[in-house]
Structure formats: structure tokens, C-alpha cells
N, C-alpha and C positions, 0 to 999 in steps of 0.2 A: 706691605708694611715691614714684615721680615726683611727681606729684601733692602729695603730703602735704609732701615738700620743696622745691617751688617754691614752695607757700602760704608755708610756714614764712620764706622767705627774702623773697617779699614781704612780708609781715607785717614782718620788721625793718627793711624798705627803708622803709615809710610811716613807724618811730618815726625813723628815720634820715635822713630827706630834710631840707633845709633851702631856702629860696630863696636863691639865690645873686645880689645885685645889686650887685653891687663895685664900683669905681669901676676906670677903667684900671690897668693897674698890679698890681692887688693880687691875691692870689693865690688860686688856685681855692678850694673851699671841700673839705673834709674831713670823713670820714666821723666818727664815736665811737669807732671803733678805727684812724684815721688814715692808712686809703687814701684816695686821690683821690674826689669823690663828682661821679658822670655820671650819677647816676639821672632818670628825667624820661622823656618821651616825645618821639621824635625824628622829623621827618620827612626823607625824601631825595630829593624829589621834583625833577627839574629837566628842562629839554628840549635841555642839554647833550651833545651825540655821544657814544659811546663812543669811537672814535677822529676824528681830527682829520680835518676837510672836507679836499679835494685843493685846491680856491680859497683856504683858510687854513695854506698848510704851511709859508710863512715867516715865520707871527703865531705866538707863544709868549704874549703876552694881548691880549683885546682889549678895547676901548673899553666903558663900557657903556650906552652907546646902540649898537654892534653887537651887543650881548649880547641886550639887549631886541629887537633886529630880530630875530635871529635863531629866539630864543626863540619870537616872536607867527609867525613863517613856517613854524617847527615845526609849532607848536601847529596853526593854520589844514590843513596838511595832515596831521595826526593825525588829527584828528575833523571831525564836520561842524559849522559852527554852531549855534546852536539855531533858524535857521528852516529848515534843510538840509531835504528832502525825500530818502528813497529811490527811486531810478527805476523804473519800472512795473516789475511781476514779481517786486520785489528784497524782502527781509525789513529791509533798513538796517542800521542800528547805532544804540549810544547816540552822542547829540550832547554838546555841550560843557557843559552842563545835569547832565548827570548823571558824569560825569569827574572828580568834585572835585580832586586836583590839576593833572590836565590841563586844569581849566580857565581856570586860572594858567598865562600862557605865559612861564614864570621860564626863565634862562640865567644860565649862571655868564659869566666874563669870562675864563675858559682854554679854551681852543678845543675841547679836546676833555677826557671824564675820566680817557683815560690819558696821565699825564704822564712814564713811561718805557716804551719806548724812546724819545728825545727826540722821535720828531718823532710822538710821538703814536698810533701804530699799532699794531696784533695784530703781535706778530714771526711771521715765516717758521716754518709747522711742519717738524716733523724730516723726514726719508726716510723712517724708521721708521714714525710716525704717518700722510706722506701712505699707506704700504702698507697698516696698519690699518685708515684709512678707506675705499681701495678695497674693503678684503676686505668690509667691515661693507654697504656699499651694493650689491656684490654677493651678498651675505646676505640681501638684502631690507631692510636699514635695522634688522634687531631685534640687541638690543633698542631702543624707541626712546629716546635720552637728548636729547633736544627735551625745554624745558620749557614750552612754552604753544602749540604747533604739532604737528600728528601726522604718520604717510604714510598714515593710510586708514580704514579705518573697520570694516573686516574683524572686530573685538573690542576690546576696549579695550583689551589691551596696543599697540595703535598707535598709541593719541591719545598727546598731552603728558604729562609726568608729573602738569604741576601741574592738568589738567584730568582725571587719575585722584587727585589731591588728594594727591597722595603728596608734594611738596615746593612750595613756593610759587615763580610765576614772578619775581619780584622779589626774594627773601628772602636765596636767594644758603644759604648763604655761597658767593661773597663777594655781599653787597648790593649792588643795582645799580637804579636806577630804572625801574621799567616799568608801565604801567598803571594800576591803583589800588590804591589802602592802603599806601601807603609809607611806612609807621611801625614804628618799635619801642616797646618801654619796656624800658628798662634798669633791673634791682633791684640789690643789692648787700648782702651779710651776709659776715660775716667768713668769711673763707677763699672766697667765692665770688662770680662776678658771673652777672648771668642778663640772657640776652637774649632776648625776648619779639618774635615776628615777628606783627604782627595778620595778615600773609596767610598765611592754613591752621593759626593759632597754633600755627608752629610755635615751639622752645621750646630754648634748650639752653642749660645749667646747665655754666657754665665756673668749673670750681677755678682758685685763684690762689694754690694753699699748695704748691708743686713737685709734687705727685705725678708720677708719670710716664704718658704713655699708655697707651692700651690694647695687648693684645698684639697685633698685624700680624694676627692671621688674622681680628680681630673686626674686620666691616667696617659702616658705614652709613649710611641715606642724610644724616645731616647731620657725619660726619665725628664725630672723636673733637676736642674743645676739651680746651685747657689754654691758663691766662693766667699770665702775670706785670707787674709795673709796672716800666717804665721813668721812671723819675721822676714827671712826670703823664700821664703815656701808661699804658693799660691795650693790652700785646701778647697775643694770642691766634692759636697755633696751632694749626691745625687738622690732623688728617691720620686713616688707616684711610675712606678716605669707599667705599661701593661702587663698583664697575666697572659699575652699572647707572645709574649718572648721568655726565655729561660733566666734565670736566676745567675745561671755562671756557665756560660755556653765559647768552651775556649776553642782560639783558632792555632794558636802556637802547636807546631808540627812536633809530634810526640808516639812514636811506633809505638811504643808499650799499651797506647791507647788506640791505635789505629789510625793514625795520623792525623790531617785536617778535618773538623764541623764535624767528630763523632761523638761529641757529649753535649747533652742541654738538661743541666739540672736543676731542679728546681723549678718557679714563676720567677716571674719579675712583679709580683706582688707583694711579697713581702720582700726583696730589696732592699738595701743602703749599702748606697755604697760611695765608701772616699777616695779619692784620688790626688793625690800627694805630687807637685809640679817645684823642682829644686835646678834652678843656675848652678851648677856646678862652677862652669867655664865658660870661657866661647865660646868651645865648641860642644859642648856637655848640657842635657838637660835631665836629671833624673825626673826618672817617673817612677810612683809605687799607687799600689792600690790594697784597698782593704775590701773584701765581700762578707758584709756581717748580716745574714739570714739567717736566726736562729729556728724559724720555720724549715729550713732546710739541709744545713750543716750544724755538726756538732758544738762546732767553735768556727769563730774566722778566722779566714785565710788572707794572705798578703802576701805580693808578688813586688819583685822590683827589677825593671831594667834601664838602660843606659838608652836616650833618644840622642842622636846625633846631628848637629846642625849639617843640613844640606842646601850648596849654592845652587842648587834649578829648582825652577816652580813646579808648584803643584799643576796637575793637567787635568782637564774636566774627566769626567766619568761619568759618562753621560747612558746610565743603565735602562732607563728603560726608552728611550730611543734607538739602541741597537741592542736591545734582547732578544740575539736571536736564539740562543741560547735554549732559554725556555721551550717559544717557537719551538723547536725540533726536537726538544725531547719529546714536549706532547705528540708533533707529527709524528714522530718513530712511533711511538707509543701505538696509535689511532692505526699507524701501519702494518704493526705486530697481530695489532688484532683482528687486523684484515684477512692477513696468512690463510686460517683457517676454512674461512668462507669461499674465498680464491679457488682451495684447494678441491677443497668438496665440487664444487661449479664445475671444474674441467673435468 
């Protein structure tokens, strides 16, 4: 049924698309039934912090020749070159060759992606949550709501969600840059907008004709969407997400935090969360979001970057048909703990 009405609504989105090439000034371009039209394929790819460096806390923009430093300093400690060798014994990684957007070392010219609280930062979690989080890690860490990082290898309820393909590490909601495929496409049919995640395709089909949410006890893992338009802004909230995902679990690459899927704070029980969709240009879609959990932050947070219209399609991702991923971490795992028995025996 999903299916047959996602078709349906892209189908109206291709008779409905137009190329938008305005000149300054003039105003966005419009659907056949005269919502704002964001359709197109987006990227968000940037090497932008999620919060702001401790060496940039009295810069609110910078230069973009710092942007571009920054950016290519990123980049070079993200991945290896493409002459990078792994060191004896080591399996390596992909190089900068195979990364496609990481291998564009792009920076925005605002220091960091969250732009409230002013100075850029995760606000302070509550008492409440730090007690939660103790109980949870005295728990043994389950369930894990990490999204591209596990604690062990025990089963696969311990790896990452997005490496059990159950939600994508970058997709969010709310969207945040990490890794690769940091694309949408956005469709659009009256009474509804669709947002199309190429990582893990995931897919969620937001009304924008008032209905109301769903009833509190239906929970899941991408939240319950409903949108409305503020002028040329397309608002979307979200809320009902499960308690088996985090609260605010960011993928955007951040060394001061330890790079990629090492925070998941919070549930996604107490959740709302807004996301802010703005035409800029052509070629421009802003995006912002708001995380207002007063269960688990002190105040909210709000983030904003630039999506960029991109001319190639999205490509399937097609996660748990080739995970093999998984598959061998557990083999290794099962292997490791073979060693021992092996050894005794000869």
C-alpha cells in the first residue's frame, strides 16, 4: 500500500516538476496546485563540525579561505589519500577515491552546524537523563541506539542500528552529514510531501492537509511526520519516534567528539522534533532543524545547513541484501573466540 502510494505521488511529482532558473529577486517557482515546489534531488554533504571548534568560539562566520582550510584538514584526517597504504597486519579502509562526497573537502563559512545555543554547542543534558544514561550503561549499553557504531559483537542486537539497516546513519531525522549518500529527493502531490532518503531508502510520506498525528502509543523508528507551509518554508514535525532509537544521535564528522555514530543521547521518546525546508534558489535548499527534548536537554538545539541541488539520481541501497558487513563482523567475532580452544587442543 506504501509502496503503491509513494509511486503514485512520484508519478505526479515528474508531471509537476519544473526547472527553476529565476533571476535574483523573483520568486520561487510553484507547484499546479500552488504549494511551493522543493522537488529535485538534494545533497548535504559538508565537512562542517557539528558544534563549533574551542579555537573558533569567538568567530560566528568565517572567512572562506578558513572555510576551505578547514574543510581540506577535515577531509585529509577523515580518510586516507588515494596513495594511503594500510599498515602491515591492517585490513585499511576505503581512500578518498572511493568517498564521493568526502572527497570534496567543502566547509561552510559558519563555524559550526549548530547555530543555537549561540555559541554553537550540545547544551548541558538534564539530571534526569545524566541518571538514565548511567542506568543504561550499567545495563550493559542495551538496547544499542548508536547509529553506525556497536559495543560488541555478542549478536547483532549490539552492532549500530544503521549497520542492522534498520535506519540510515546519516538520514536522521533530523539529517546530518556523515559518510556517504547524502542525498534526498524530495516529490510533492497535493496534500502531501515525500522525502526519500537514498541511505537504506528510507522513505516518509508527510501530509501537509492538517491531519493530526498519530495516537502516542504508535511508536517508530522514523517518527510520525506531519507538515504544514509557512509561507515558502515547508515545517515538518515530527514526533511518536521509538525509545529504541536516541534522541539526538549525530552523524556529521566531529574529532572533538570522536568522529562518526559516537553519541546517542537521549530516547526518542520524548522527541519533537522540527525541520525547517527553505528554496533559497535553484540551486539551494536550506535546511534547519530544531531538537526540543526537555526530558533530555537543557534547552533546544537548532542546526542549519545548505542542501545542494544535484543532477544524478539517487541509487538504491539496498542494505540488507548485501550485508555482508554484519555477516563478518559476527564471523570474526565467533572466530576470535575460537583461538583459544584451537590453541589448548594442539
Amino acid at each position: 500500500m506504501r509502496q503503491r502510494m509513494v509511486g503514485s505521488i512520484a508519478a505526479a511529482a515528474v508531471l509537476a516538476a519544473g526547472a527553476w532558473t529565476a533571476a535574483a529577486g523573483q520568486e520561487a517557482p510553484a507547484t499546479p496546485w500552488g504549494d511551493p515546489d522543493l522537488q529535485g534531488v538534494w545533497e548535504y554533504w559538508t565537512f562542517t563540525p557539528l558544534e563549533r571548534p574551542p579555537e573558533l568560539a569567538d568567530r560566528a562566520v568565517l572567512t572562506a579561505e578558513e572555510a576551505a582550510a578547514i574543510g581540506q584538514r577535515l577531509s585529509d584526517e577523515a580518510v586516507g589519500r588515494d596513495d594511503t597504504r594500510p599498515a602491515a597486519g591492517q585490513t585499511g579502509g576505503y581512500n578518498q577515491s572511493f568517498w564521493t562526497e568526502r572527497s570534496r573537502p567543502t566547509a561552510l563559512t559558519q563555524p559550526s552546524l549548530l547555530i543555537d545555543p549561540p555559541d554553537g554547542r550540545i547544551p548541558p543534558l538534564t539530571q534526569g537523563e545524566q541518571r538514565r544514561a548511567a542506568a543504561h550503561r550499567a545495563a550493559g549499553q542495551r538496547p544499542v541506539r548508536l547509529r553506525a557504531t556497536g559495543i560488541g559483537a555478542d549478536g547483532p542486537e549490539d552492532r549500530g542500528l544503521a549497520e542492522r539497516c534498520l535506519v540510515g546513519f546519516s538520514t536522521g531525522p533530523p539529517m546530518l552529514p556523515g559518510g556517504y549518500n547524502n542525498n534526498i529527493q524530495v516529490f510533492q502531490a497535493p496534500g502531501y510531501v515525500v522525502l526519500l532518503a537514498e541511505m537504506v531508502h528510507d522513505v516518509r510520506v508527510v501530509p501537509v492537509d492538517g491531519r493530526p498525528h498519530l495516537p502516542s502509543g504508535i511508536r517508530q523508528w522514523l517518527g510520525d511526520s506531519r507538515g504544514r507551509w509557512e509561507g515558502s518554508t515547508l515545517v515538518v514535525e515530527t514526533t511518536n519516534f521509538t525509545d529504541k532509537i536516541a534522541s539526538f544521535s549525530p552523524m556529521a564528522f566531529d574529532r572533538e567528539r570522536g568522529g562518526f555514530g559516537s553519541l546517542a543521547l537521549g530516547t526518542g521518546e520524548s522527541l519533537r522534533l522540527v525541520e525547517r525546508f527553505t528554496r533559497v534558489d535553484a540551486d539551494t535548499l536550506q535546511y534547519e532543524f530544531t531538537i526540543d527534548d526537555p526530558v533530555t536537554f537543557t534547552r533546544p538545539l537548532t542546526a542549519r545547513l545548505p542542501m545542494q541541488r544535484s543532477d544524478l539520481p539517487l541509487y538504491e541501497y539496498a542494505c540488507h541484501e548485501g550485508n555482508y558487513g554484519l555477516l563478518n563482523i559476527l564471523l570474526g567475532a565467533r572466530a576470535e573466540e575460537a583461538e583459544p580452544a584451537a590453541g589448548a587442543s594442539r
